[in-house]
PDB file of N, CA, C and O in Angstrom:
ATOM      1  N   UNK A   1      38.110 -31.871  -3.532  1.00  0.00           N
ATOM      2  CA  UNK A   1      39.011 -31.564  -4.621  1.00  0.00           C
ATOM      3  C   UNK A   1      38.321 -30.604  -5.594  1.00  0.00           C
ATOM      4  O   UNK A   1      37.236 -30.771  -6.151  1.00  0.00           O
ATOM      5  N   UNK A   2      39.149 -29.581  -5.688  1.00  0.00           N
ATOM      6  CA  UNK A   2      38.397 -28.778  -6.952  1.00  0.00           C
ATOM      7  C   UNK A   2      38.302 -29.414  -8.655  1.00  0.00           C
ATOM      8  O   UNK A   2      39.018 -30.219  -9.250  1.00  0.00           O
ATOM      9  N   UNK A   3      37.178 -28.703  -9.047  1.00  0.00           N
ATOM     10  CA  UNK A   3      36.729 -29.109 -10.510  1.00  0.00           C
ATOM     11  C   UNK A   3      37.271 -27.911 -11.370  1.00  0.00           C
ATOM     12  O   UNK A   3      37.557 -26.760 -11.040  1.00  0.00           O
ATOM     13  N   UNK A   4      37.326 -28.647 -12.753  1.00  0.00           N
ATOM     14  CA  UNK A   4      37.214 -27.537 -13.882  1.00  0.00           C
ATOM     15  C   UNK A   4      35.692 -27.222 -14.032  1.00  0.00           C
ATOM     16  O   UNK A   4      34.903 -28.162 -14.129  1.00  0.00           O
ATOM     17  N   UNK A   5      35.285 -26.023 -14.053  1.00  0.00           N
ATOM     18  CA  UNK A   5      34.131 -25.467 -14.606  1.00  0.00           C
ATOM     19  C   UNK A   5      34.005 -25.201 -15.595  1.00  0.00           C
ATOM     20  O   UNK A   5      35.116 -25.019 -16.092  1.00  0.00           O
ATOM     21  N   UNK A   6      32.792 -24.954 -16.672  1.00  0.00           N
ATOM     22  CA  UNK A   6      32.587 -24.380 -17.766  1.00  0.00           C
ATOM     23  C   UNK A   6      31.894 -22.844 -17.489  1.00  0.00           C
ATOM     24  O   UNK A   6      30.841 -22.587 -16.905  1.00  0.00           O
ATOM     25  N   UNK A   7      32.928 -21.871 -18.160  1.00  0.00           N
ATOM     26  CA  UNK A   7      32.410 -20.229 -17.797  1.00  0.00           C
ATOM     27  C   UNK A   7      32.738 -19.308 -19.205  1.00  0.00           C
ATOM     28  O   UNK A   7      33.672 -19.220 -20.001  1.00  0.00           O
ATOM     29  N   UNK A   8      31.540 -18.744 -19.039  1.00  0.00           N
ATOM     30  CA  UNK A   8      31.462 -17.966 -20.138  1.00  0.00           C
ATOM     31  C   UNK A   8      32.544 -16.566 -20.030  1.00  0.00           C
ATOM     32  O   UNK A   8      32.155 -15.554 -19.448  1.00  0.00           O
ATOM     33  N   UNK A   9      33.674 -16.627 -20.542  1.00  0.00           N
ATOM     34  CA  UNK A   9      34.539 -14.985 -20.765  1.00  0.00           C
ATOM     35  C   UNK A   9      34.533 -14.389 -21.869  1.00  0.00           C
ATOM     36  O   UNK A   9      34.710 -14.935 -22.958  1.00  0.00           O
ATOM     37  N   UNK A  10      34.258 -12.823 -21.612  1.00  0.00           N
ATOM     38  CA  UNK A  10      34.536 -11.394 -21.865  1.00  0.00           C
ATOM     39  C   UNK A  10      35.116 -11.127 -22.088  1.00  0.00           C
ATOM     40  O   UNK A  10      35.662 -10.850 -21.020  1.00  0.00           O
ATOM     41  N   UNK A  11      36.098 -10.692 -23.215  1.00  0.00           N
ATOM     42  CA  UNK A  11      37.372  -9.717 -22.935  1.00  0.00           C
ATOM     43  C   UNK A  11      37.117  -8.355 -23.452  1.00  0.00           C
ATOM     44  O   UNK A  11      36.101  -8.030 -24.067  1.00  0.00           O
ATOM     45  N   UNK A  12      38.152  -7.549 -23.147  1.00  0.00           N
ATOM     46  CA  UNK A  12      37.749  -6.264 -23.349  1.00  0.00           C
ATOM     47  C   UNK A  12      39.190  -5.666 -23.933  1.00  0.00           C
ATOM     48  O   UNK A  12      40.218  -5.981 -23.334  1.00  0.00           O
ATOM     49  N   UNK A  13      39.245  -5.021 -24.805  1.00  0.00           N
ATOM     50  CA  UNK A  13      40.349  -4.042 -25.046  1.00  0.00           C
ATOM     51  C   UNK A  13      40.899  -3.064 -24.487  1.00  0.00           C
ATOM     52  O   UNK A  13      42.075  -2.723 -24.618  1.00  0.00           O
ATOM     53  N   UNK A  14      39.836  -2.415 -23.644  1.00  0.00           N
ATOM     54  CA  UNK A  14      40.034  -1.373 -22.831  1.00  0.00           C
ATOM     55  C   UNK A  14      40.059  -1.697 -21.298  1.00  0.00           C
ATOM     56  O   UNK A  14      38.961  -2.033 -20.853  1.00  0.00           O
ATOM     57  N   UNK A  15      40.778  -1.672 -20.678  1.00  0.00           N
ATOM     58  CA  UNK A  15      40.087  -1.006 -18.843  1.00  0.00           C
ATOM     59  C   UNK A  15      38.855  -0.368 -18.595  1.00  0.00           C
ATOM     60  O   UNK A  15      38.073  -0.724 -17.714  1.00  0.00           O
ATOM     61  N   UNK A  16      38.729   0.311 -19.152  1.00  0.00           N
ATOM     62  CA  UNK A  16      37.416   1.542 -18.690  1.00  0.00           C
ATOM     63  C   UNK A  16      36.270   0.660 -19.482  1.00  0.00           C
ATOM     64  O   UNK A  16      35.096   0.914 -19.215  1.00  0.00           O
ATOM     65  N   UNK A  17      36.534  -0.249 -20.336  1.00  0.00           N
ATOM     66  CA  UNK A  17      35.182  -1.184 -20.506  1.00  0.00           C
ATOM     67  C   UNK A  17      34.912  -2.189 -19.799  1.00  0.00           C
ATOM     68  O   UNK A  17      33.726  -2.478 -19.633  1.00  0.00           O
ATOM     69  N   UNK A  18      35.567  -2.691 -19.421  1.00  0.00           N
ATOM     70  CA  UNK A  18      35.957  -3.812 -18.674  1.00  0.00           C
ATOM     71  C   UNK A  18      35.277  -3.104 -17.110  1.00  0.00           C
ATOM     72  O   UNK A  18      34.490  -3.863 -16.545  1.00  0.00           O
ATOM     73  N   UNK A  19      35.449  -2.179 -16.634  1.00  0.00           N
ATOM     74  CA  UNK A  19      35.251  -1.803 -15.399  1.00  0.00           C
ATOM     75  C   UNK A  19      33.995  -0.905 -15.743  1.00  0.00           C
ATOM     76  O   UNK A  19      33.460  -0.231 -14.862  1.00  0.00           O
ATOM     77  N   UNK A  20      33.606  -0.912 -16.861  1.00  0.00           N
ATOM     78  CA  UNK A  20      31.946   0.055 -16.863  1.00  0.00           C
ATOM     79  C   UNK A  20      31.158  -1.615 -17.164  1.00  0.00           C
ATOM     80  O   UNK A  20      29.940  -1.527 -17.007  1.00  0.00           O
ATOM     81  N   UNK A  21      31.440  -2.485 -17.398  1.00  0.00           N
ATOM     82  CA  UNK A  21      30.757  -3.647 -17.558  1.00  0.00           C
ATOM     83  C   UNK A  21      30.753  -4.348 -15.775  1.00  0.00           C
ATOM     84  O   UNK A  21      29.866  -5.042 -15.277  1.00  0.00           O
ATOM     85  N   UNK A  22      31.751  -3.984 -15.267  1.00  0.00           N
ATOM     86  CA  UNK A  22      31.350  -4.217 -13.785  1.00  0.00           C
ATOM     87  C   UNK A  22      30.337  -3.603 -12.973  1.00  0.00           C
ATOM     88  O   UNK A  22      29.618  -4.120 -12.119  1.00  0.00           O
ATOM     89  N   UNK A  23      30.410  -2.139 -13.470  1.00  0.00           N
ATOM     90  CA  UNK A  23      29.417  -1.202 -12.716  1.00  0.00           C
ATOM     91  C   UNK A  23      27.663  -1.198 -13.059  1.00  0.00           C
ATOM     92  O   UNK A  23      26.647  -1.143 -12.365  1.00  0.00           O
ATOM     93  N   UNK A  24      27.955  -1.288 -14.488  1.00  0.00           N
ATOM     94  CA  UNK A  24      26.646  -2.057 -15.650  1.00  0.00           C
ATOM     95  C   UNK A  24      25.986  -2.922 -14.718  1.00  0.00           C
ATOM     96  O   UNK A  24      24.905  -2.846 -14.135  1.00  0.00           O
ATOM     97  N   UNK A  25      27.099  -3.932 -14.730  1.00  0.00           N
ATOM     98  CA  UNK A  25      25.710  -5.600 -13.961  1.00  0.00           C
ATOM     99  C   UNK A  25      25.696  -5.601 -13.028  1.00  0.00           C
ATOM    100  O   UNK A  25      24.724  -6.197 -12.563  1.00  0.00           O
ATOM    101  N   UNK A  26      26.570  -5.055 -12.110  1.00  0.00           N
ATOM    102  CA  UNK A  26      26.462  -5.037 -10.354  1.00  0.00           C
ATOM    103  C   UNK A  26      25.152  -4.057 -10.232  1.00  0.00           C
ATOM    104  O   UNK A  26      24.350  -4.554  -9.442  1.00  0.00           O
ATOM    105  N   UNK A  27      24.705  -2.831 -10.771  1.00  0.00           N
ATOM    106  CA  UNK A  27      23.781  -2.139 -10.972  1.00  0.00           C
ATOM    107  C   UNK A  27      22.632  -2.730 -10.941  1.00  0.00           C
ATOM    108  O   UNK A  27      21.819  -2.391 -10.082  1.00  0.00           O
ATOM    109  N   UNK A  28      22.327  -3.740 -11.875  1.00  0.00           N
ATOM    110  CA  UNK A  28      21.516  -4.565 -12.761  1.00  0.00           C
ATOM    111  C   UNK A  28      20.922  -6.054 -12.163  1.00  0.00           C
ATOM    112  O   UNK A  28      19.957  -6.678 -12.602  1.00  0.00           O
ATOM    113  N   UNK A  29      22.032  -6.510 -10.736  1.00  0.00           N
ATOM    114  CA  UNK A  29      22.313  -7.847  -9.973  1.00  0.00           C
ATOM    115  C   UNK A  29      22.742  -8.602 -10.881  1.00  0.00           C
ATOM    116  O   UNK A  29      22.712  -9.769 -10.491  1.00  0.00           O
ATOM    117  N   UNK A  30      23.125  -8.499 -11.901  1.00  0.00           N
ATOM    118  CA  UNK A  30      23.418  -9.676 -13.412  1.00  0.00           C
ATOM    119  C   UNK A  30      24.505 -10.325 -13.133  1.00  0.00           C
ATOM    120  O   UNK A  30      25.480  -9.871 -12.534  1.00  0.00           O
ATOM    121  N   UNK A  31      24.326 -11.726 -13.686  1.00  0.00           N
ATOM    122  CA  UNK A  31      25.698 -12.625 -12.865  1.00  0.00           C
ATOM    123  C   UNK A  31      27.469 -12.695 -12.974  1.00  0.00           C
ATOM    124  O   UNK A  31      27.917 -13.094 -14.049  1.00  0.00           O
ATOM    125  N   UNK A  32      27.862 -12.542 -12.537  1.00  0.00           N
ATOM    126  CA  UNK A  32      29.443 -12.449 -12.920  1.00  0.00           C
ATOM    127  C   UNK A  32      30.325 -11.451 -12.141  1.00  0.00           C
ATOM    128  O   UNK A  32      29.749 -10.565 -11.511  1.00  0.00           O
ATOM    129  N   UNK A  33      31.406 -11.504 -12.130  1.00  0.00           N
ATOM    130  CA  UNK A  33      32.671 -10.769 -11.854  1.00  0.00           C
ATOM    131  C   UNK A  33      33.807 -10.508 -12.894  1.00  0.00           C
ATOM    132  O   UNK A  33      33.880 -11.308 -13.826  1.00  0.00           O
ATOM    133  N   UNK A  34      34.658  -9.528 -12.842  1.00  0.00           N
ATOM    134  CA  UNK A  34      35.328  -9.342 -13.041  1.00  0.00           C
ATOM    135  C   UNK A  34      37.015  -9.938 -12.542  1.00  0.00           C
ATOM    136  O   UNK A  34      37.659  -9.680 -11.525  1.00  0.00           O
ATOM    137  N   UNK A  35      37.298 -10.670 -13.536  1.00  0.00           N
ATOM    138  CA  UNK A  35      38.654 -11.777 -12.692  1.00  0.00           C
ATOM    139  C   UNK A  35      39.836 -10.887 -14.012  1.00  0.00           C
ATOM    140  O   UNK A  35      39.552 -10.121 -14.933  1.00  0.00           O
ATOM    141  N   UNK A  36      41.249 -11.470 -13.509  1.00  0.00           N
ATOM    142  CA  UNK A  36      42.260 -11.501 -14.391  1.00  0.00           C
ATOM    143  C   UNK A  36      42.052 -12.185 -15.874  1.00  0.00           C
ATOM    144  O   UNK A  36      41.148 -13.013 -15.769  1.00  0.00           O
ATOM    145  N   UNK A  37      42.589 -12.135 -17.282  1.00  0.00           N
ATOM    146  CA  UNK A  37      42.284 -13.086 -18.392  1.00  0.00           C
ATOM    147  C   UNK A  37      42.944 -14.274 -17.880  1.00  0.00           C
ATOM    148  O   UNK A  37      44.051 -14.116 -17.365  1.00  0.00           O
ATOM    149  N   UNK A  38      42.293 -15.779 -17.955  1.00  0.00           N
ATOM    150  CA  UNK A  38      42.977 -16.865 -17.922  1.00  0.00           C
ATOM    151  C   UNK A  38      43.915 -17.058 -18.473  1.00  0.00           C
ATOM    152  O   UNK A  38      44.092 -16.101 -19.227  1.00  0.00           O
ATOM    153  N   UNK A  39      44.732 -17.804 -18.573  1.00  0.00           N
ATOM    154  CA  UNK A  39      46.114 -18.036 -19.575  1.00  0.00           C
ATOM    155  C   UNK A  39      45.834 -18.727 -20.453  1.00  0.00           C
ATOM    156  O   UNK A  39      46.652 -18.864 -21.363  1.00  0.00           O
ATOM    157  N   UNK A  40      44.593 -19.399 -20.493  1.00  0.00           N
ATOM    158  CA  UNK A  40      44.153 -20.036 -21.920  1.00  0.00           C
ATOM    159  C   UNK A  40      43.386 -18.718 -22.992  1.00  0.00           C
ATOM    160  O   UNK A  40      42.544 -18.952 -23.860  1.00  0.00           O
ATOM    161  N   UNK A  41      43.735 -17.856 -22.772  1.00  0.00           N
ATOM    162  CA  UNK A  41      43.163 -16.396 -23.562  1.00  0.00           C
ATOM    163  C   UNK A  41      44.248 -15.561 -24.033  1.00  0.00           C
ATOM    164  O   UNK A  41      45.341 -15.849 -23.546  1.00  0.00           O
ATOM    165  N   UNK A  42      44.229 -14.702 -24.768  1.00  0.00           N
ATOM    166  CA  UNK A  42      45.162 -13.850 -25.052  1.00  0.00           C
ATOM    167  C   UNK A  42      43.890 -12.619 -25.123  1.00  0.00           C
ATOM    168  O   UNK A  42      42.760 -12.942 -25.488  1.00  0.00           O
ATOM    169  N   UNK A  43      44.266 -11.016 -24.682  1.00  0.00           N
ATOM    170  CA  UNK A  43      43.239 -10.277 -24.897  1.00  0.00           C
ATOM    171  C   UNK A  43      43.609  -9.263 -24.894  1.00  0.00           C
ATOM    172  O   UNK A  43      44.762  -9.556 -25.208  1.00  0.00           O
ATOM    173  N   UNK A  44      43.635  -7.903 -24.773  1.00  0.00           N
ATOM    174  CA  UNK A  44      43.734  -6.668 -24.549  1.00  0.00           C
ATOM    175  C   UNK A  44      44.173  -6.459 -23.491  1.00  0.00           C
ATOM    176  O   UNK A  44      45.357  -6.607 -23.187  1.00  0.00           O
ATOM    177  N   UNK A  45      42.991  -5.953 -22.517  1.00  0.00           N
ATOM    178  CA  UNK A  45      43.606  -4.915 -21.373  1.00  0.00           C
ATOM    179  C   UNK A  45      43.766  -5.969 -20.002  1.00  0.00           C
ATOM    180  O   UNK A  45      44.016  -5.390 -18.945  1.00  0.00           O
ATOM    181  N   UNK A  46      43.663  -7.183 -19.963  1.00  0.00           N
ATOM    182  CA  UNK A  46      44.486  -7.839 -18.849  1.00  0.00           C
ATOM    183  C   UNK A  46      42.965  -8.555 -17.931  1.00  0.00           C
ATOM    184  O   UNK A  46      43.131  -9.463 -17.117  1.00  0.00           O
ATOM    185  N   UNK A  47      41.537  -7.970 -18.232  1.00  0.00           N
ATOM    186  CA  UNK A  47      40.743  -7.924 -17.158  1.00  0.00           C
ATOM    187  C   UNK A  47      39.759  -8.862 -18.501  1.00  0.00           C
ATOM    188  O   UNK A  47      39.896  -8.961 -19.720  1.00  0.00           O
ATOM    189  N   UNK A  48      38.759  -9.427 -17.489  1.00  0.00           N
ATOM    190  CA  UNK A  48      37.657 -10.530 -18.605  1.00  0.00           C
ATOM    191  C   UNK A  48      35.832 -10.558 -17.875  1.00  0.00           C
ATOM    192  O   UNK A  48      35.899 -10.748 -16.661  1.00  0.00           O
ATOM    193  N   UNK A  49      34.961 -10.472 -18.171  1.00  0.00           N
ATOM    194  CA  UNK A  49      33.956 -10.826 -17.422  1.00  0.00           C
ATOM    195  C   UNK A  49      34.200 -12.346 -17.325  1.00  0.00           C
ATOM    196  O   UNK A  49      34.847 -12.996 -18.146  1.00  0.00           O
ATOM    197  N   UNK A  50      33.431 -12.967 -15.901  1.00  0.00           N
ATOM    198  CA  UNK A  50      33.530 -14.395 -15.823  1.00  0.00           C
ATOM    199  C   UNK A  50      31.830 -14.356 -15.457  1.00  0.00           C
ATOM    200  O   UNK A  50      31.431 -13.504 -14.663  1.00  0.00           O
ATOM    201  N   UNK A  51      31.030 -15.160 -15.975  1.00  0.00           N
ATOM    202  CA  UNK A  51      29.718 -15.520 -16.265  1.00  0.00           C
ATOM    203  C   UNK A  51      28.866 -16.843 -16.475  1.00  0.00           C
ATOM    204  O   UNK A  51      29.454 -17.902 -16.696  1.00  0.00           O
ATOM    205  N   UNK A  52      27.808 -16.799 -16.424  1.00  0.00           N
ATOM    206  CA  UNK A  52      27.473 -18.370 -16.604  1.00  0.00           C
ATOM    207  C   UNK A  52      27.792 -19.023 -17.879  1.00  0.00           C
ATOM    208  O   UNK A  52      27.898 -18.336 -18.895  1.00  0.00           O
ATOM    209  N   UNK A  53      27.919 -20.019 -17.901  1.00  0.00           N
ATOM    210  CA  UNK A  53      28.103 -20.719 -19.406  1.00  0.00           C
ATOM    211  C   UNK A  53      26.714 -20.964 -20.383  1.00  0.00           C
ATOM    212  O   UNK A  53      25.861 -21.757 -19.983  1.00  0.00           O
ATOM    213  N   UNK A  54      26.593 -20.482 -21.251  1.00  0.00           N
ATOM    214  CA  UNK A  54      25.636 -20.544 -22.557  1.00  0.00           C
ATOM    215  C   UNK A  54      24.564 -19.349 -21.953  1.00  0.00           C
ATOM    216  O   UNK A  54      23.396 -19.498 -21.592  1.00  0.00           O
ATOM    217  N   UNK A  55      25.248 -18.339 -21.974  1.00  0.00           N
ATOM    218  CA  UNK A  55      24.572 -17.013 -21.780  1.00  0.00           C
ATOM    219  C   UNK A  55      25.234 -15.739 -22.952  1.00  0.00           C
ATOM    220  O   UNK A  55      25.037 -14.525 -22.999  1.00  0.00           O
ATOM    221  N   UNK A  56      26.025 -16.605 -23.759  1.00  0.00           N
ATOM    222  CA  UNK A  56      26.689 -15.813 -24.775  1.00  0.00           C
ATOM    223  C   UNK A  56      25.763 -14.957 -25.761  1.00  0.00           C
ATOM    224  O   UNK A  56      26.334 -14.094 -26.427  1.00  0.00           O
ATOM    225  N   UNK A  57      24.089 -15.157 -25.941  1.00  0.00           N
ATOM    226  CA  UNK A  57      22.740 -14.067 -26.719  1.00  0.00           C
ATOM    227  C   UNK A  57      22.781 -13.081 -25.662  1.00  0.00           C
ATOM    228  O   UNK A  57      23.224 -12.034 -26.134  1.00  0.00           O
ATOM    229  N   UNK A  58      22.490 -12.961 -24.347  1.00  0.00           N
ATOM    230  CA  UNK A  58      22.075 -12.630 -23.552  1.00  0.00           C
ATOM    231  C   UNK A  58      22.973 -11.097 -23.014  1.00  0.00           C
ATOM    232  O   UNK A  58      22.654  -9.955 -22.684  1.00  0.00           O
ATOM    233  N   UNK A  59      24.047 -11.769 -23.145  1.00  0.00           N
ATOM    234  CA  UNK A  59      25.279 -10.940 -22.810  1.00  0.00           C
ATOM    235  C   UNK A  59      25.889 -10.232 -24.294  1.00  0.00           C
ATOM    236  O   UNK A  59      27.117 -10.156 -24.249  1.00  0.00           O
ATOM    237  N   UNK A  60      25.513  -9.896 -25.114  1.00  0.00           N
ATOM    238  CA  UNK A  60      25.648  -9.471 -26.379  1.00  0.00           C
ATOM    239  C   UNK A  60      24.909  -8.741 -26.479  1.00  0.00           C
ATOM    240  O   UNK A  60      25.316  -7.673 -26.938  1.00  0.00           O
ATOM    241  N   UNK A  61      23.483  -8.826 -26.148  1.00  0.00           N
ATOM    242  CA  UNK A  61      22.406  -7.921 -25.670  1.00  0.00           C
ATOM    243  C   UNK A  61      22.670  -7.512 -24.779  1.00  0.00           C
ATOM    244  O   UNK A  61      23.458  -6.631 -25.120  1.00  0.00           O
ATOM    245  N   UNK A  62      22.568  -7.475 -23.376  1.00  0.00           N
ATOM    246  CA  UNK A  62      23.517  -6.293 -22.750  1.00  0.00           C
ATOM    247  C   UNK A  62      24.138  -5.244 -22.814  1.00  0.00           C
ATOM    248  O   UNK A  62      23.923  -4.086 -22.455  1.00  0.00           O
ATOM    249  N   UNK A  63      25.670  -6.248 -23.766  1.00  0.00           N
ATOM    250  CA  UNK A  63      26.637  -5.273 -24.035  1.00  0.00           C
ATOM    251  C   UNK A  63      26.289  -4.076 -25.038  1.00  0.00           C
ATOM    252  O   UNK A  63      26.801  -2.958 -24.979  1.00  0.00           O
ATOM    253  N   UNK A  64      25.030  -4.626 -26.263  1.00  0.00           N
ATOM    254  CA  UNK A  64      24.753  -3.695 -26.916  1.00  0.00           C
ATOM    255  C   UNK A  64      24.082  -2.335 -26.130  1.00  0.00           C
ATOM    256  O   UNK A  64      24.476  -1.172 -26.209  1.00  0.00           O
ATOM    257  N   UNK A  65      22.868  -2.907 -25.302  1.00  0.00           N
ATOM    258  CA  UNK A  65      22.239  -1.915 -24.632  1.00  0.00           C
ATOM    259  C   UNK A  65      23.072  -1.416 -23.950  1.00  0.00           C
ATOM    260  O   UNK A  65      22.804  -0.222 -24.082  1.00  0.00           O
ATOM    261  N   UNK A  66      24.178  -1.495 -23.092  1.00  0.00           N
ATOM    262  CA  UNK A  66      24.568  -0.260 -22.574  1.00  0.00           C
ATOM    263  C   UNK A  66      26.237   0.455 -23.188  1.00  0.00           C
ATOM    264  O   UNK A  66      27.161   1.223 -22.917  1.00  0.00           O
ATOM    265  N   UNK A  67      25.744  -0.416 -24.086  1.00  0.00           N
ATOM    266  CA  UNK A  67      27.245   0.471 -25.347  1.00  0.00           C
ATOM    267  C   UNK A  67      28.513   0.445 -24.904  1.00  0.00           C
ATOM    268  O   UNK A  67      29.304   1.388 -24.864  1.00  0.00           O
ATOM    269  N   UNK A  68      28.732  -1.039 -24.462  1.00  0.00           N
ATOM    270  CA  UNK A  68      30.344  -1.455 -23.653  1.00  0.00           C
ATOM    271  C   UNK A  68      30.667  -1.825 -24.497  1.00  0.00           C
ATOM    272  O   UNK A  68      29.805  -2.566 -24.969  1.00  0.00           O
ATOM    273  N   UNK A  69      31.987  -1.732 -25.416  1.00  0.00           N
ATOM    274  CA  UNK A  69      32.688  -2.436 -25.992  1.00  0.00           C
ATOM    275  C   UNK A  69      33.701  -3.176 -25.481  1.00  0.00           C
ATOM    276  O   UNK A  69      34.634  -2.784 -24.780  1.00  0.00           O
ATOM    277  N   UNK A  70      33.260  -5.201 -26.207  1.00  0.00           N
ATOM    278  CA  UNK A  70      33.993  -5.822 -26.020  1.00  0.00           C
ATOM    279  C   UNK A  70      34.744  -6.465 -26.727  1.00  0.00           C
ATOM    280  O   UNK A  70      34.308  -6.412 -27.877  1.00  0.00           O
ATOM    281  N   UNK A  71      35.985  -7.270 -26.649  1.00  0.00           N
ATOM    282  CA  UNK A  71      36.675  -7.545 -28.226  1.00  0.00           C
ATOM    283  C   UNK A  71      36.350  -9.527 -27.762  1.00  0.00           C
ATOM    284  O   UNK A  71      37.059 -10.312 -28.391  1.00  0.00           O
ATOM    285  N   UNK A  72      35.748  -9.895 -27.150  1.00  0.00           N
ATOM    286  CA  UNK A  72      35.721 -11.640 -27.996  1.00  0.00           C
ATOM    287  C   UNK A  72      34.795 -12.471 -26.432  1.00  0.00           C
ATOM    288  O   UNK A  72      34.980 -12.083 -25.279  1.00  0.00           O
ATOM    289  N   UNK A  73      33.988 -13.452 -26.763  1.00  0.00           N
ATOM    290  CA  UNK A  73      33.478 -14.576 -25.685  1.00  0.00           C
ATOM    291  C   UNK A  73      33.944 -15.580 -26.231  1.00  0.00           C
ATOM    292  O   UNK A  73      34.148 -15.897 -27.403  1.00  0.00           O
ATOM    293  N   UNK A  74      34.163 -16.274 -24.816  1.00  0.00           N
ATOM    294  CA  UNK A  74      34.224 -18.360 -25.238  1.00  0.00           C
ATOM    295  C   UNK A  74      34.374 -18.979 -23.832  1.00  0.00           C
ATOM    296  O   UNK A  74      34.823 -18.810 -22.699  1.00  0.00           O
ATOM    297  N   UNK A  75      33.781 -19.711 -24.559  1.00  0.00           N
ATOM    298  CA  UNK A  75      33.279 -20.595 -23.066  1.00  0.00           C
ATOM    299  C   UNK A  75      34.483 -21.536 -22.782  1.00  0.00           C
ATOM    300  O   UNK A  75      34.594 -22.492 -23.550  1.00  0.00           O
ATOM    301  N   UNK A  76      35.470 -21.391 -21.713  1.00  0.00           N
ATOM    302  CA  UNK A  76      36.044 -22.323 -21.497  1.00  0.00           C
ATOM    303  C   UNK A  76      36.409 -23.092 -19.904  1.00  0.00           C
ATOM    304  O   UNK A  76      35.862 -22.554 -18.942  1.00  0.00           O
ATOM    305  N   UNK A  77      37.107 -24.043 -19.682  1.00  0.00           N
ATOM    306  CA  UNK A  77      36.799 -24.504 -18.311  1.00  0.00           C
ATOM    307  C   UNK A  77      37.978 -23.904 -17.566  1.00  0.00           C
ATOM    308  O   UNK A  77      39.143 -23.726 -17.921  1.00  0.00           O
ATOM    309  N   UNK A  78      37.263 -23.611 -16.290  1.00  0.00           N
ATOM    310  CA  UNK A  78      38.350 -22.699 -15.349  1.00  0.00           C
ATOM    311  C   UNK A  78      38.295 -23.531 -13.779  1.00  0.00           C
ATOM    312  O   UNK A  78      37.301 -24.091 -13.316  1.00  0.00           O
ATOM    313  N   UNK A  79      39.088 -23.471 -13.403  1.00  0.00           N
ATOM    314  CA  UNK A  79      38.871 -24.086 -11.507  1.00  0.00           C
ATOM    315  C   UNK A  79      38.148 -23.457 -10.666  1.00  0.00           C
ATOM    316  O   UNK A  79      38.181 -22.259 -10.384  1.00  0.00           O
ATOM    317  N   UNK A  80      37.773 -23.923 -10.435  1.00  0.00           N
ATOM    318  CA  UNK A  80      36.448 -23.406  -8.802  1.00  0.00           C
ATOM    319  C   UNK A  80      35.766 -22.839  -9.337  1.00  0.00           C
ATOM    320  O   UNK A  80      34.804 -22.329  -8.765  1.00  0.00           O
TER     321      UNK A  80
END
């Protein structure tokens, strides 16, 4: 039976951030994908990083170093 997980999301305002933050960490091996926003979110452009949970310093740093703008994180529980 599947579980709720706890996962750290991204949102982004833009597309083209959202998809330069894919190219960023796949580059980098850094953990996560790019999924649809959950329906427990409201966000911008439709797309979210999905990531480990309590990596929210880590990923702020990141985003600063490679100058992605994102509009919000929160950790919430998702299936599988």
């Amino acid at each position: 039976m599947r579980q709720r997980k706890p996962a750290l999301i991204i949102t982004f305002s833009a597309t083209t951030d959202a998809m330069a933050m894919e190219i960023y960490c796949q580059a980098r091996n850094l953990p996560g994908r790019l999924i649809p926003i959950p329906r427990e979110i409201t966000a911008g452009c439709g797309l979210a990083w999905k990531t480990l949970p309590g990596e929210d310093a880590r990923f702020v740093q990141i985003l600063e170093e490679a100058g992605i703008r994102w509009e919000a994180m929160k950790t919430i529980e998702l299936w599988g």
